[in-house]
C-alpha angles and dihedrals in degrees: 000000000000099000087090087061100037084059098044095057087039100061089045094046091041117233094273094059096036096047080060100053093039085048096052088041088063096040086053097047091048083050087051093051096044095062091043087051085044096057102038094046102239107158122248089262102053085048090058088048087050089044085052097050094053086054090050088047090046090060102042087056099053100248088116096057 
């Protein structure tokens, strides 16, 4: 669905710049994650398994292209 777009700002970034925002976009959302995970009290491995997911998701829906 996204992986038109992906493409589209990578190749006018260039892969460096946009490896490091992509790179800094992930970190945020496992942060993100993380202090969800955090409030609610969901234990270190259930946080990995919903980090994974929204890898798995990332990549169904064409951002990881």
């Amino acid at each position: 669905m996204f992986a038109p777009i992906v493409i589209l700002v990578r190749q006018q970034l260039g892969k460096a710049k946009f490896n490091q925002i992509r790179g800094k976009a992930i970190a945020l959302h496992c942060q993100t994650i993380t202090n969800f995970c955090n409030r609610v009290g969901i234990d270190a491995k259930q946080r990995q398994n919903l980090i994974r997911l929204a890898k798995s998701n990332g990549k169904t829906l064409g951002l990881l292209a």
